[in-house]
N, C-alpha and C positions, 0 to 999 in steps of 0.2 A: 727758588726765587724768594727773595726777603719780601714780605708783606708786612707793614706798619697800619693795625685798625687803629683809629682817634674816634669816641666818642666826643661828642663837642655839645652835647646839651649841658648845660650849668644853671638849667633854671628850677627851681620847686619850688610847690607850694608849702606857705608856711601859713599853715593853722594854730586856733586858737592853742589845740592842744599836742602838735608834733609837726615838726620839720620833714614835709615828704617826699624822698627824692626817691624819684625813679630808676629803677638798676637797669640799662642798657640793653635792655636782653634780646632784639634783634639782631642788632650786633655781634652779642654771644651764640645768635643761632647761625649768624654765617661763619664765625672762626671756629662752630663744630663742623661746619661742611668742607672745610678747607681739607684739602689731602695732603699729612703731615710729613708724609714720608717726601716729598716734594716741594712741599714750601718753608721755608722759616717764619714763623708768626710770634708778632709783637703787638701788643691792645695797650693803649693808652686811652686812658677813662679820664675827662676833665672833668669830674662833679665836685671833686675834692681838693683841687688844684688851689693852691695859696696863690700861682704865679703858671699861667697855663700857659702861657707863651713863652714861659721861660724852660717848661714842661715839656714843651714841644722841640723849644732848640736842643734840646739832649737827646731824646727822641732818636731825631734826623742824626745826628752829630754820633751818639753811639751805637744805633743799628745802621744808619746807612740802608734803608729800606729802597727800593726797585718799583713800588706800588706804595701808595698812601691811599688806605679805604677811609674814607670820614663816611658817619653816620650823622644824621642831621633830623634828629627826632622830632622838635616841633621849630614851627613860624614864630611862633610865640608863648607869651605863658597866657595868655586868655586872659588876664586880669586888666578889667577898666579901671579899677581902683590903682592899681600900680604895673602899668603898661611897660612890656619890653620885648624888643623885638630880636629874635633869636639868630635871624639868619647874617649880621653882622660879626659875630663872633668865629664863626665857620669861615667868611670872605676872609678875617686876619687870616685865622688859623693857617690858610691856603697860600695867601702872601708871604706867611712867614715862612712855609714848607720851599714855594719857588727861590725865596733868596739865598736859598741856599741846598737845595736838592734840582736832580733831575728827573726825581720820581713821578709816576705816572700816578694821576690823583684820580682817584675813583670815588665820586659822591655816590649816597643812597640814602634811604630812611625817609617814613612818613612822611617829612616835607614834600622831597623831589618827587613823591608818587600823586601829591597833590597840585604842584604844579613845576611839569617835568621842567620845561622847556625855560620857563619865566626865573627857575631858582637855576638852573644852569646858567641862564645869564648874567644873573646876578653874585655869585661865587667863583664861577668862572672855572673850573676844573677840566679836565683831561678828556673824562668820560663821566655819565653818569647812570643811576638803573633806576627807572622806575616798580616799584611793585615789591615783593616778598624779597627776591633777592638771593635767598639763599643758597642754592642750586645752582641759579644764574651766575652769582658770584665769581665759584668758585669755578666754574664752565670758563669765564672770561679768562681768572687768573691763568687756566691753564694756556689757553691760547695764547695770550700775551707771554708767556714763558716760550710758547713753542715758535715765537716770534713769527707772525705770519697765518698763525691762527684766522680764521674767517669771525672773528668777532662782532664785525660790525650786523652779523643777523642776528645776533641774539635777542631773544626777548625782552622790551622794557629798556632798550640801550640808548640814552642819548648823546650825540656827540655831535662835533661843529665838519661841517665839509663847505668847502669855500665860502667859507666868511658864516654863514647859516646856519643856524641851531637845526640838526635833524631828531626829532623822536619818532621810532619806528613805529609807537602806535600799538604795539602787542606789547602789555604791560607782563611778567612775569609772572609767574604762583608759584609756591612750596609746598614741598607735602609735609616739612618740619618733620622728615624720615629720621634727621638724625638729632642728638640730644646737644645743647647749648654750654659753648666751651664757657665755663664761669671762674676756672680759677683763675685765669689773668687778672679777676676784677677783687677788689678789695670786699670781702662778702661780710667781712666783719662793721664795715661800716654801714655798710647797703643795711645789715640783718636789726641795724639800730635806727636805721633813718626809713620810715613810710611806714605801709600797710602788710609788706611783705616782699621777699623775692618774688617775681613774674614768671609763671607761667603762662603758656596757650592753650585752650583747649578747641578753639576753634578762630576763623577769621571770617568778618564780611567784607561787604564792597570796599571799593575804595574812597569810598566819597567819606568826609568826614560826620562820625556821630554825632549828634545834635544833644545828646543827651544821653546820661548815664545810664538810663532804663528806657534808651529808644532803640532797641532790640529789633534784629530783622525778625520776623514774624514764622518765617516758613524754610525749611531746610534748606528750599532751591535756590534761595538767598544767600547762602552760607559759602564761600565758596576753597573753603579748609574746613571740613568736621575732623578732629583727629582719632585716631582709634582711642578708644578709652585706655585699653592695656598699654598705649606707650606713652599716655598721661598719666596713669598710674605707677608706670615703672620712672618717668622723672622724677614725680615727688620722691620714691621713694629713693632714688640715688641724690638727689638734692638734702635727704634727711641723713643720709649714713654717711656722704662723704665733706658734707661742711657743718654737720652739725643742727639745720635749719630746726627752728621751732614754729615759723611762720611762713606761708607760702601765698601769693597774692594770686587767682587766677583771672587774667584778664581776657575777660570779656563785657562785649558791651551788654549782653543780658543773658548770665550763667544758664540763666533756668529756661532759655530758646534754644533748642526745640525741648519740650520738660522730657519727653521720653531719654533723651539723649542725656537731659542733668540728671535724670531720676535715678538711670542706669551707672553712671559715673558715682553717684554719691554712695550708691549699693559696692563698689568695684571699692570707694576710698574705704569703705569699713570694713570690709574684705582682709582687707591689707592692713588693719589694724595698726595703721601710723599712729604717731606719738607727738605730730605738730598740728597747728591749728592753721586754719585758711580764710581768706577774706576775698568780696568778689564781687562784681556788681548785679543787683537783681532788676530783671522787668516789672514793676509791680501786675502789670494787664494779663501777663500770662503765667499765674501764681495759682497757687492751692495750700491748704494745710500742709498735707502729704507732702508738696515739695521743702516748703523751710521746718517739720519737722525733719526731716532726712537731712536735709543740710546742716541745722543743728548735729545731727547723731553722727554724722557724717566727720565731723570737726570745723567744722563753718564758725567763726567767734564774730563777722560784721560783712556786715550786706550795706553795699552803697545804692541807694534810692535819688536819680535825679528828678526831672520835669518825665511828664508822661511819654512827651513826642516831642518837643521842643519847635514844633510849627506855630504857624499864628494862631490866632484864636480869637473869638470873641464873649463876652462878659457870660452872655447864653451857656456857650460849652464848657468853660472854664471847670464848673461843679463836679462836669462829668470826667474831667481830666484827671482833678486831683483825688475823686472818691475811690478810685483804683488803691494810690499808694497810703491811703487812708485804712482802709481793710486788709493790705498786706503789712502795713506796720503793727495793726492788732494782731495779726498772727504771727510777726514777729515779739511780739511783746508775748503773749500767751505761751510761747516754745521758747521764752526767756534766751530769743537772739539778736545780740544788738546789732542796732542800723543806724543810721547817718539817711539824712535826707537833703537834697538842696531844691532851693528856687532861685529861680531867672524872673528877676524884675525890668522889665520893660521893655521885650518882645512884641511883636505887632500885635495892636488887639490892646493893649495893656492901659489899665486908665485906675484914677485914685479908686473905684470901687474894686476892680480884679486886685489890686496891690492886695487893700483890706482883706479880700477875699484868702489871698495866699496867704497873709500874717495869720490870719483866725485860723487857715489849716495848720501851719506850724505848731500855733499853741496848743491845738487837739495833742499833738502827740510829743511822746517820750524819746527821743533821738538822741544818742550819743554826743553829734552833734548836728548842729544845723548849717547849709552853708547856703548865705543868701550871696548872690552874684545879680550884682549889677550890669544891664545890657546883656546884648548878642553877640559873642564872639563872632564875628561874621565870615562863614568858612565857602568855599565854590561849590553851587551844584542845588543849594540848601532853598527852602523857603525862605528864608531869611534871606538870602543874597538875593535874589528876585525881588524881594521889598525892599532891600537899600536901592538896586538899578532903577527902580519904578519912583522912588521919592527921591534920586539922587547925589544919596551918599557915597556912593561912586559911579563911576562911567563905564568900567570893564569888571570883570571880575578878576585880570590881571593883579589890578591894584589890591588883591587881598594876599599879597603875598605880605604885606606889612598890617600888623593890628589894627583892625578895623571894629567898631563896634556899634553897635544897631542899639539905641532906646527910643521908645517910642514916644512923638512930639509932647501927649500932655505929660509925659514925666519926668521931662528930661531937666526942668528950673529946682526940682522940690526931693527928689529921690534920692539921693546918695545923704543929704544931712536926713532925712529921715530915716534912710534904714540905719546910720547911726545911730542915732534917739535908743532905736528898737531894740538894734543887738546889746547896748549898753544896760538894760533891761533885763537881759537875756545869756547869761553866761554860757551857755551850749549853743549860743550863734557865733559866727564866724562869718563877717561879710569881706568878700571876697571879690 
């Protein structure tokens, strides 16, 4: 069967000092599960696209694909400063595919897993998967090949049966058994734009992070730890067969659970690789021992968000930020740079916490700083609960579009001020 993958994200963040786009790598972890000898597979990647729609009509036109998988990475780009909502670019995409294919359209990707049902009806597709996917995927393709396959039990499946959005409700999991098809994708441009290629070395819930170092706490949280040896053997087939110098591992907090980072940073020096890695740290569950190892390890930058990214008040605040305050000195002392950001005006938030978070900023030495305006307002979150309760929205449906949470006393005076500030401040980046 002809299978056509389309990534359809085109959004990145563009910092002060690099253009950061993300390389698709879910994506690439379902077209390694695909079974080759069985399917025919075509990945079309719009990050780079001059004319993506025009991208696409060639696409359809010279593969003639049987199955169209879109990935549908985010809602949006989270910026209140320059808001854009992501899930229209994908509805084209899909219209352009039906005007001219008969292909069966298969959505997935972080979006759909955050709200299955509500972005199925909004793009409208064939079938969609919520969850990991990858295994699933490929389970489905085969079924729909064998025409008659029992598909509709799959894990994580949602689809319309008389007139009605059904989601079965059992979201999917991966065990990311096998390694991510990456030559389809253009690695040369990917290995020049961000922080690195992506890897996984583990996955949590499904609910969305709140923060770059809001890190699940306890392994039974976790619900993918991968073996270390076949995180170790991707890098190192990522370094010999494209050349990599830089590898990105994401996670939302490397060093959760630290036995599991301690042991993995032991494995990467092992293997005496020859590229350097970047990755996000929890500052609360930090130690010397761990960012020296990740230094020795080849760690060259650690991302440091808000601590927990719930509410707070003026009281707590001190003890939020003293955390990433004493893991940035021990990253300064083992001479490894980091990047730190704040979220200004979050429930709790008033002209003394702002002060409070500017004074921490200037304590320290950051590669860069990124101060972000508002609460990207995601479902599930504390934050969604204090938009329903002061009603900034009605459902939590309605967050399938960019929604953003700042709190009442800052919302006249904050954005020209953290102006002022970063203008001041050449290693800020307000975002």
């Amino acid at each position: 069967m002809r299978i056509l993958l389309i990534a359809t994200n085109r959004h990145h963040r563009l910092m002060s000092r690099m253009d950061a786009r993300p390389l698709p790598i879910g994506l690439a972890y379902i077209a390694g599960h695909l079974d080759r000898d069985r399917h025919s597979l075509k990945v079309l990647d719009l990050m780079f696209s001059d004319d993506y729609l025009a991208d696409v009509d060639s696409a359809i036109q010279e593969f003639q694909p049987q199955v169209v998988g879109i990935s549908i990475r985010n809602l949006s780009n989270h910026s209140y400063m320059d808001p854009q909502w992501a899930l229209p670019i994908s509805k084209e995409v899909i219209e352009r595919i039906r005007s001219q294919s008969q292909a069966t359209i298969v959505v997935g990707g972080p979006a759909v897993s955050l709200f299955p049902e509500q972005v199925f009806n909004y793009v409208e597709p064939d079938l969609a998967l919520a969850g990991d996917a990858g295994e699933t995927f490929s389970q489905l393709m085969d079924y729909l090949d064998d025409e008659g396959g029992h598909h509709i039990d799959l894990p994580g499946l949602v689809y319309k049966e008389k007139g009605e959005v059904v989601f079965n409700g059992a979201r999917c999991a991966s065990s990311f058994s096998l390694p991510p098809r990456l030559e389809d994708l253009d690695m040369d441009k990917y290995r020049k734009a961000g922080f690195g290629i992506g890897i996984l070395t583990k996955l949590g819930d499904f609910k969305y992070p709140t923060g770059s170092s809001a890190g699940l706490e306890d392994q039974a949280a976790w619900r993918v730890i991968r073996p270390i040896e076949e995180v170790v053997h991707e890098v190192k087939d990522m370094e010999q067969r494209f050349g990599l110098k830089k590898v990105f591992f994401i996670d939302n907090g490397f060093n959760i659970p630290m036995p599991h980072a301690k042991t993995l940073c032991n494995s990467l020096m092992e293997a005496d690789l020859k590229l350097h890695w970047n990755t996000c740290l929890a500052p609360f569950s930090c130690d010397a021992e761990m960012v020296s190892m990740m230094k020795n390890a080849g760690c060259a930058l650690v991302i440091m968000g808000n601590s927990r990214g719930d509410a707070h008040d003026g009281a707590s605040l001190g003890d939020q930020l003293e955390p990433m305050v004493e893991t940035a000195k021990l990253c300064e002392e083992a001479d490894l740079h980091y990047t730190v950001a704040q979220t200004f005006g979050e429930p709790g938030d008033t002209r003394e916490t702002v002060e409070e978070k500017l004074a921490f900023l200037k304590k320290l030495k950051p590669a860069v700083a990124n101060l972000r305006v508002g609460v990207s307002v995601m479902p599930g979150t504390a934050v969604a609960a204090k938009a329903l309760e002061e009603g900034l929205i009605s459902d939590e449906a309605e967050l399938i579009k960019p929604t953003f949470y700042i709190a009442e006393p800052l919302k006249d005076w904050i954005v020209d001020y953290l102006k002022e500030e970063s203008a001041q401040n050449p290693r800020w980046n307000l975002v």
